[in-house]
N, CA, C and O atoms as a printed pandas DataFrame, in Angstrom:
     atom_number atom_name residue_name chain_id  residue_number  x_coord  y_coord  z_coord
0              1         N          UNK        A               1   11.047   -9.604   -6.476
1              2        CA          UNK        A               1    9.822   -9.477   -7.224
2              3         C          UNK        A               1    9.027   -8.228   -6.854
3              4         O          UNK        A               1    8.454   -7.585   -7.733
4              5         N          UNK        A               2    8.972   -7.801   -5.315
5              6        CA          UNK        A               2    8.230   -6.742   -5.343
6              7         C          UNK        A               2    8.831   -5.618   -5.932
7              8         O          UNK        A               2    8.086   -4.641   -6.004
8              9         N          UNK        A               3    9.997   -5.474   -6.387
9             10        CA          UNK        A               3   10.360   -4.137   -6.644
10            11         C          UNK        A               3   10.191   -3.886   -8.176
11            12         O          UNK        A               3    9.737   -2.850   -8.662
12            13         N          UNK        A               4   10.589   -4.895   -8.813
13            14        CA          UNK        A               4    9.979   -5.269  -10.222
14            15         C          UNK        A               4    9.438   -5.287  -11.062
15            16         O          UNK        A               4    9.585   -4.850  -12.203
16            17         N          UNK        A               5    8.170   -6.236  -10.160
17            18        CA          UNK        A               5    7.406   -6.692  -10.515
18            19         C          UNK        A               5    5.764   -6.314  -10.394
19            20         O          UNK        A               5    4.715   -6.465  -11.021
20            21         N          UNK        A               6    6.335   -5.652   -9.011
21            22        CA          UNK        A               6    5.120   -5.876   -7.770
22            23         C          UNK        A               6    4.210   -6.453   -7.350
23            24         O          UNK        A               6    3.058   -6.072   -7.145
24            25         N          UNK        A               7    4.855   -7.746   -7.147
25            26        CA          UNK        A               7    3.929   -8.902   -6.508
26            27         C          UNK        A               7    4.758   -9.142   -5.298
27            28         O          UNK        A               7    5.988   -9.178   -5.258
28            29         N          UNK        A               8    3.998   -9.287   -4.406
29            30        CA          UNK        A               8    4.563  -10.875   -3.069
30            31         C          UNK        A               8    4.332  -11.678   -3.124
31            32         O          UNK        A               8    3.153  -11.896   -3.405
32            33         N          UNK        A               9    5.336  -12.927   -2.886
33            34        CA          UNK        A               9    4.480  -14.293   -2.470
34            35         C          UNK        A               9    3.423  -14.447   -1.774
35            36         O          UNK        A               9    3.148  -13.767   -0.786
36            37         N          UNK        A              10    2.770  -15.316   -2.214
37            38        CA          UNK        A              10    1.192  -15.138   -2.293
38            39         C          UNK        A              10   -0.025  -14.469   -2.707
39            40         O          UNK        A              10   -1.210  -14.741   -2.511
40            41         N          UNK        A              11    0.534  -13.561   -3.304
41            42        CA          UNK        A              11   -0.068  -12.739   -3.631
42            43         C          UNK        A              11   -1.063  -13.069   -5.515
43            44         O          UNK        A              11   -0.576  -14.077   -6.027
44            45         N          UNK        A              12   -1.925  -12.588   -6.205
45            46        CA          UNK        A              12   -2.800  -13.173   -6.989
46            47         C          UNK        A              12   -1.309  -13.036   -8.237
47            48         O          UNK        A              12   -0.462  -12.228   -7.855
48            49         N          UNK        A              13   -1.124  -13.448   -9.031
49            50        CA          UNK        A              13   -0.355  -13.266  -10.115
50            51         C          UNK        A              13    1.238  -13.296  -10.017
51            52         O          UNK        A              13    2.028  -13.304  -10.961
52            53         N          UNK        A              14    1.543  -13.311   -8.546
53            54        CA          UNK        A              14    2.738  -13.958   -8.466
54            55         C          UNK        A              14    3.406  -14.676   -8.701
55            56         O          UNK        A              14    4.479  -14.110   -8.493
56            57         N          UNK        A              15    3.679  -15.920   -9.121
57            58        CA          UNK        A              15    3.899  -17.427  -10.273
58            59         C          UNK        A              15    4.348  -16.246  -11.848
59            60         O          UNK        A              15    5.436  -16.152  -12.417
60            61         N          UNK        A              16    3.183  -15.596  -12.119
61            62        CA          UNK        A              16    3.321  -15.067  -13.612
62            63         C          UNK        A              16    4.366  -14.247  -13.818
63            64         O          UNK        A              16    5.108  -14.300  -14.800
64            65         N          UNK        A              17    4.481  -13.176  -12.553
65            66        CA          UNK        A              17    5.603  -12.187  -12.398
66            67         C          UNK        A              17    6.897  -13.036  -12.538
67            68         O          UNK        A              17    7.825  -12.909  -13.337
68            69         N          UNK        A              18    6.701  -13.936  -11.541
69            70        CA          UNK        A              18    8.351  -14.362  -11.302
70            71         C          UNK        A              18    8.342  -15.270  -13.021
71            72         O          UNK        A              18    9.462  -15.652  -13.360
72            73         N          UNK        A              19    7.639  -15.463  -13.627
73            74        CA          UNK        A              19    8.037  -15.808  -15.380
74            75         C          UNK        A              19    8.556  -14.737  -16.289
75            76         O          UNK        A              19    9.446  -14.673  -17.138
76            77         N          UNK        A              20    7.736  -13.987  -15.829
77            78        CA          UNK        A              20    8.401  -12.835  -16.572
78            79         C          UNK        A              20    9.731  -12.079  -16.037
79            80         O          UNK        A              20   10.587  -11.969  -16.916
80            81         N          UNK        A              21    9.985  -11.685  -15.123
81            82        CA          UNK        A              21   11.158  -11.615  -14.735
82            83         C          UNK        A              21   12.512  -13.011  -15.001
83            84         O          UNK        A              21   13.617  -12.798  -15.500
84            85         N          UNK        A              22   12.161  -13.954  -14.659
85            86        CA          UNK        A              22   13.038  -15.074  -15.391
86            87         C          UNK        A              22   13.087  -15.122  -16.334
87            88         O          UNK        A              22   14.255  -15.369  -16.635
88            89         N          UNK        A              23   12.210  -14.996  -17.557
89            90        CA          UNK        A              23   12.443  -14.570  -18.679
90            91         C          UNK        A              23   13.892  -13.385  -18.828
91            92         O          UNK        A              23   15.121  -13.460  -18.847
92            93         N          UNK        A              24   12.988  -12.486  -18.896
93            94        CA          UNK        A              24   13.813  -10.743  -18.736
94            95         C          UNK        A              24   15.655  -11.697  -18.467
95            96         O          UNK        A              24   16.568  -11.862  -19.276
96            97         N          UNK        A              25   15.547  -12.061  -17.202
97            98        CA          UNK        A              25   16.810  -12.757  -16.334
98            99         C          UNK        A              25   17.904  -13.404  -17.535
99           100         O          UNK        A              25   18.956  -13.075  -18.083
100          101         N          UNK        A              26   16.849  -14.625  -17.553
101          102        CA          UNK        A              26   17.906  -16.097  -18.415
102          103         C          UNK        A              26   17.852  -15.289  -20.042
103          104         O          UNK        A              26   18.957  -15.095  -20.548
104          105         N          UNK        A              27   16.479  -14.780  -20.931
105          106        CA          UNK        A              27   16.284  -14.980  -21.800
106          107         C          UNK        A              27   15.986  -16.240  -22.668
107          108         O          UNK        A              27   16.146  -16.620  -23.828
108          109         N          UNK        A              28   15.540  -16.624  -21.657
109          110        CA          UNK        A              28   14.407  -18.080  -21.768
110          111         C          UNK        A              28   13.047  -17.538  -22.230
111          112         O          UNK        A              28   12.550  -16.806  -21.373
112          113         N          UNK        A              29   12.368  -17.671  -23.235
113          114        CA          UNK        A              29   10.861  -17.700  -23.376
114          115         C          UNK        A              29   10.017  -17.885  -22.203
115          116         O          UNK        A              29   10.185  -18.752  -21.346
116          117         N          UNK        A              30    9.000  -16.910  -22.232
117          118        CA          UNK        A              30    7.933  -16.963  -20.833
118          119         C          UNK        A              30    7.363  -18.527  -21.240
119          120         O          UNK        A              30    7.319  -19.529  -20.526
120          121         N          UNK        A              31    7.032  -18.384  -22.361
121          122        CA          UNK        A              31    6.694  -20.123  -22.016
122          123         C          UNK        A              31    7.048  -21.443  -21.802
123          124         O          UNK        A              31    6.381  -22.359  -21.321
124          125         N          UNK        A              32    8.968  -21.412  -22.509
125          126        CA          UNK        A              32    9.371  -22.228  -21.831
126          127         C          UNK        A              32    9.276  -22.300  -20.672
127          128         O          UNK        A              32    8.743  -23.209  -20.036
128          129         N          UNK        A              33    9.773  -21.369  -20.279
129          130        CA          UNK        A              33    9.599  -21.379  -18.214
130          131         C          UNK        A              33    8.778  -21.973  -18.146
131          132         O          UNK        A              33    8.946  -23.192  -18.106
132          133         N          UNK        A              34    7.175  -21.292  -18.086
133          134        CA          UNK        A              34    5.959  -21.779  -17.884
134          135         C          UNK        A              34    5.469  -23.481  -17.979
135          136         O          UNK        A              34    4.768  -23.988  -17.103
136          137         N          UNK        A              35    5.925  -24.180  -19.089
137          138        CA          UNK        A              35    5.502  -24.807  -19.503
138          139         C          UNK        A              35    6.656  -26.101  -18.671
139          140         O          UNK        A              35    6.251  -26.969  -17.897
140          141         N          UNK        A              36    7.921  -25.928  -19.041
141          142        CA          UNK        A              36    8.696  -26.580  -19.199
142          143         C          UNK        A              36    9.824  -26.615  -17.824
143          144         O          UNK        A              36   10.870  -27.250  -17.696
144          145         N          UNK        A              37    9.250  -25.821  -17.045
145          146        CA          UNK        A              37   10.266  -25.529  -15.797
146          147         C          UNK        A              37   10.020  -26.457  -14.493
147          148         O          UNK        A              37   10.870  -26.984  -13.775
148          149         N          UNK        A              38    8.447  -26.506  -14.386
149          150        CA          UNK        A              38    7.663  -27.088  -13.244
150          151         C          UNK        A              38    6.517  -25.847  -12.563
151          152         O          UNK        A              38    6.798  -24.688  -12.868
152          153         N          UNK        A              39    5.759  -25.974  -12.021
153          154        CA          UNK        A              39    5.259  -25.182  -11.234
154          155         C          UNK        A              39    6.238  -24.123  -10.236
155          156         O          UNK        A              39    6.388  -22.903  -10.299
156          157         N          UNK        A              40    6.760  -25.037   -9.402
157          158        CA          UNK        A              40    7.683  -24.849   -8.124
158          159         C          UNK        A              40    9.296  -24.310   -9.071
159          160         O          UNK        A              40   10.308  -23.816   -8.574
160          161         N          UNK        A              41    9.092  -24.550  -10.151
161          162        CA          UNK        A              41   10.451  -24.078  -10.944
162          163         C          UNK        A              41   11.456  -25.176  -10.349
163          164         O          UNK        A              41   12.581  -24.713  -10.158
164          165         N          UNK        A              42   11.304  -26.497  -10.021
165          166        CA          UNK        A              42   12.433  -27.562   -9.479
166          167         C          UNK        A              42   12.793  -27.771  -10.864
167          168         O          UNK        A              42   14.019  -27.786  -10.750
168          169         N          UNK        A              43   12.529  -27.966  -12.261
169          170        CA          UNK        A              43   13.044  -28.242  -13.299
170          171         C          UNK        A              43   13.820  -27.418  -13.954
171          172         O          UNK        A              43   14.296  -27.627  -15.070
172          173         N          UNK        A              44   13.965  -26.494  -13.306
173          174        CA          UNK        A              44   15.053  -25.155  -14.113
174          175         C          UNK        A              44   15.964  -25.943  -14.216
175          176         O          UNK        A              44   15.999  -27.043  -13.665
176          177         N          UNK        A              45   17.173  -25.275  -15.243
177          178        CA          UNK        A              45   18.398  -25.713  -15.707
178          179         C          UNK        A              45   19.432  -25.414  -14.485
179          180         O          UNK        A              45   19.187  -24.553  -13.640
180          181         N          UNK        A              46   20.586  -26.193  -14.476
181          182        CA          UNK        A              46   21.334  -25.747  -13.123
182          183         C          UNK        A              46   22.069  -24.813  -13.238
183          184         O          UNK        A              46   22.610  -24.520  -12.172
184          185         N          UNK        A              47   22.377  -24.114  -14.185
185          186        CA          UNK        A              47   22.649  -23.093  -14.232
186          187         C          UNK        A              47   22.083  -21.386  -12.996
187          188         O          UNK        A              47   22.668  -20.434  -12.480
188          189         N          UNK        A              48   20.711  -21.896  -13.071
189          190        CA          UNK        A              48   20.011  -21.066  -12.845
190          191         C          UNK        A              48   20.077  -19.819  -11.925
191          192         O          UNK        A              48   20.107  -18.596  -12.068
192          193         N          UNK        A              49   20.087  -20.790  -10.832
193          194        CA          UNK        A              49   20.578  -20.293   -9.450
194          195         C          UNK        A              49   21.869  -19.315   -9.445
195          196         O          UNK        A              49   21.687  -18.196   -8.966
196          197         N          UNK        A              50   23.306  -19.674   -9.994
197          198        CA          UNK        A              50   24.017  -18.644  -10.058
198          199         C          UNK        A              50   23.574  -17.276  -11.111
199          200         O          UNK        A              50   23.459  -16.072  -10.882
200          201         N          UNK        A              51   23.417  -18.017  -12.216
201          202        CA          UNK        A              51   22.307  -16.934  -12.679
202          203         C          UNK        A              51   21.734  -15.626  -12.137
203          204         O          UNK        A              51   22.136  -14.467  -12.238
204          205         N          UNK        A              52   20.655  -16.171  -11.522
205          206        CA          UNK        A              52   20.047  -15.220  -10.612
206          207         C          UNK        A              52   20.715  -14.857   -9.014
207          208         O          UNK        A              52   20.023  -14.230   -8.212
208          209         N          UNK        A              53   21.888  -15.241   -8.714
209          210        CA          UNK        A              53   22.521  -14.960   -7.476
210          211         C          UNK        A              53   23.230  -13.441   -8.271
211          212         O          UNK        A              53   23.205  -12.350   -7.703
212          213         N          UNK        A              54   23.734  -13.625   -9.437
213          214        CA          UNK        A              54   24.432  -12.478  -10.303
214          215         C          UNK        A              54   23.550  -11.270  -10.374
215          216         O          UNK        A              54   23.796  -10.127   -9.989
216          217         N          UNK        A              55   22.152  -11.893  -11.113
217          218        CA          UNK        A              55   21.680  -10.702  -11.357
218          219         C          UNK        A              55   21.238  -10.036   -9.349
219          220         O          UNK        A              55   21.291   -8.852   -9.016
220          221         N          UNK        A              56   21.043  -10.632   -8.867
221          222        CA          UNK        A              56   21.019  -10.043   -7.608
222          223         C          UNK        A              56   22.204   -8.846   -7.126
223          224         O          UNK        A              56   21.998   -7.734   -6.639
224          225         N          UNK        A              57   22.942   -9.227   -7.313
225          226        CA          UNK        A              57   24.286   -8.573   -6.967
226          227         C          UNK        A              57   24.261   -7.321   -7.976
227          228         O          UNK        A              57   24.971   -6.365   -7.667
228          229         N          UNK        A              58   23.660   -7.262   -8.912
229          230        CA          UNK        A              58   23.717   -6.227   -9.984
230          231         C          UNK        A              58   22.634   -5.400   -9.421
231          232         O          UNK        A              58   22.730   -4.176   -9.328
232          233         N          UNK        A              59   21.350   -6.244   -8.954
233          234        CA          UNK        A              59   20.057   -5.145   -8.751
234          235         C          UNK        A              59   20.798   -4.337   -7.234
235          236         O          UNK        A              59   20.642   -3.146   -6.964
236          237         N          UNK        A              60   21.629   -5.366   -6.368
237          238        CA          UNK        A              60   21.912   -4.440   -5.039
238          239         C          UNK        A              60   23.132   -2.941   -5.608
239          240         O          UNK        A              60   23.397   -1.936   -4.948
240          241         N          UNK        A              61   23.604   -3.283   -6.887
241          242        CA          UNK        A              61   24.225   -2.049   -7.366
242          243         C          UNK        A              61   23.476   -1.309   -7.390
243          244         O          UNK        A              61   23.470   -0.451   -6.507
244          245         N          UNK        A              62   22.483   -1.303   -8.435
245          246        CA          UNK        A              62   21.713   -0.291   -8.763
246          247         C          UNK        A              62   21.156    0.371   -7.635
247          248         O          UNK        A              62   20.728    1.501   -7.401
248          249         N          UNK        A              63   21.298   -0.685   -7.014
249          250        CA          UNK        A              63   20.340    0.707   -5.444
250          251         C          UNK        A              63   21.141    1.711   -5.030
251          252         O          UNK        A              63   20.894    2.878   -4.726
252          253         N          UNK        A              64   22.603    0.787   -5.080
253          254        CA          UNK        A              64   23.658    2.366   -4.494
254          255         C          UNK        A              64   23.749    3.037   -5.648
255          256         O          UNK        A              64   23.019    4.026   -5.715
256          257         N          UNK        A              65   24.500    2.778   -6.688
257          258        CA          UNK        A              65   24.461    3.798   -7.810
258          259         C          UNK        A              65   23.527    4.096   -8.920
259          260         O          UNK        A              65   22.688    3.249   -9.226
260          261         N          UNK        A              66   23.582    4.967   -9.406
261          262        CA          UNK        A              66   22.632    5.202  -10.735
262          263         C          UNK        A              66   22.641    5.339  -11.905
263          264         O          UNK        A              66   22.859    6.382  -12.522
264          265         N          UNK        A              67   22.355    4.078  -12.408
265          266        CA          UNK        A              67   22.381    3.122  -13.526
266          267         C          UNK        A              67   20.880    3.539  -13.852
267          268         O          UNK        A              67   20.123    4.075  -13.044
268          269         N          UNK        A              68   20.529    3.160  -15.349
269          270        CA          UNK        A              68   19.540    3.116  -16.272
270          271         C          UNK        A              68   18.657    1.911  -15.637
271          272         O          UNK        A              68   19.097    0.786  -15.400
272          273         N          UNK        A              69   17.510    2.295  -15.439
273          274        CA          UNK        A              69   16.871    1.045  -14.808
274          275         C          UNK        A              69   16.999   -0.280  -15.563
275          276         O          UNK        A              69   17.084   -1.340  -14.943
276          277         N          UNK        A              70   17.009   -0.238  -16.585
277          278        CA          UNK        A              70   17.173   -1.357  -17.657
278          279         C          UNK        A              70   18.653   -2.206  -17.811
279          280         O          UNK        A              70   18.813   -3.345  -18.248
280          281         N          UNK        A              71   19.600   -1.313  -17.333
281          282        CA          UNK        A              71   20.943   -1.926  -17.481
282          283         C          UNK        A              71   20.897   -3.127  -16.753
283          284         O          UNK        A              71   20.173   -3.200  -15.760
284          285         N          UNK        A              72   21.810   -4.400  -17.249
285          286        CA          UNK        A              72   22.789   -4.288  -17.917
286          287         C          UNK        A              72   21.795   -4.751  -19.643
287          288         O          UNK        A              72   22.199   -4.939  -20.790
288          289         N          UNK        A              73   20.454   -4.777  -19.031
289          290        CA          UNK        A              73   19.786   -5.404  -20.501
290          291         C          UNK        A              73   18.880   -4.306  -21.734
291          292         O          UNK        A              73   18.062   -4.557  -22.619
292          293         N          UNK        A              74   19.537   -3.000  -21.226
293          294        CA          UNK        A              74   19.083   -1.909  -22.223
294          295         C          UNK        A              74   19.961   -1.947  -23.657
295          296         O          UNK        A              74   21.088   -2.369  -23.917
296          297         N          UNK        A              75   19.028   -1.378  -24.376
297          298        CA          UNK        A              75   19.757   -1.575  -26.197
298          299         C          UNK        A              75   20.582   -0.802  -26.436
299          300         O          UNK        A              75   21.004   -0.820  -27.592
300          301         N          UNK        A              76   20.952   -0.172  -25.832
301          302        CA          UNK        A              76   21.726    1.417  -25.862
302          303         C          UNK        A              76   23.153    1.226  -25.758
303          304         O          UNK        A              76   23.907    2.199  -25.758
């Protein structure tokens, strides 16, 4: 999230960031998330987690190589 987003946990608007980035992520609506996930996000789909273990592995690419900041979700 901080690199992102730029929030930390705890920090004022943090909850909102990590929606919008899960959004961006699954392509889930910010408000499903919001609304429909839980606070704590325990209601996500189980999917989720590998999900975001993937896109992890993609953002630690981008640090070594240089990719379009947007890839793999640019229109291009």
């Amino acid at each position: 999230m901080p690199i992102y987003q730029g929030k930390k946990p705890g920090e004022r608007g943090y909850r909102a960031a990590c929606v919008r980035e899960l959004a961006k992520v699954s392509g889930v609506k910010q408000s499903t998330i919001d609304i429909n996930w839980g606070s704590d996000f325990s209601q996500r789909p189980g999917y989720l987690p590998r999900m975001l273990t993937l896109a992890d592995v993609i953002n630690s690419v981008k640090q070594i190589f240089p990719l379009p900041q947007d890839w793999p979700f640019d229109k291009t």
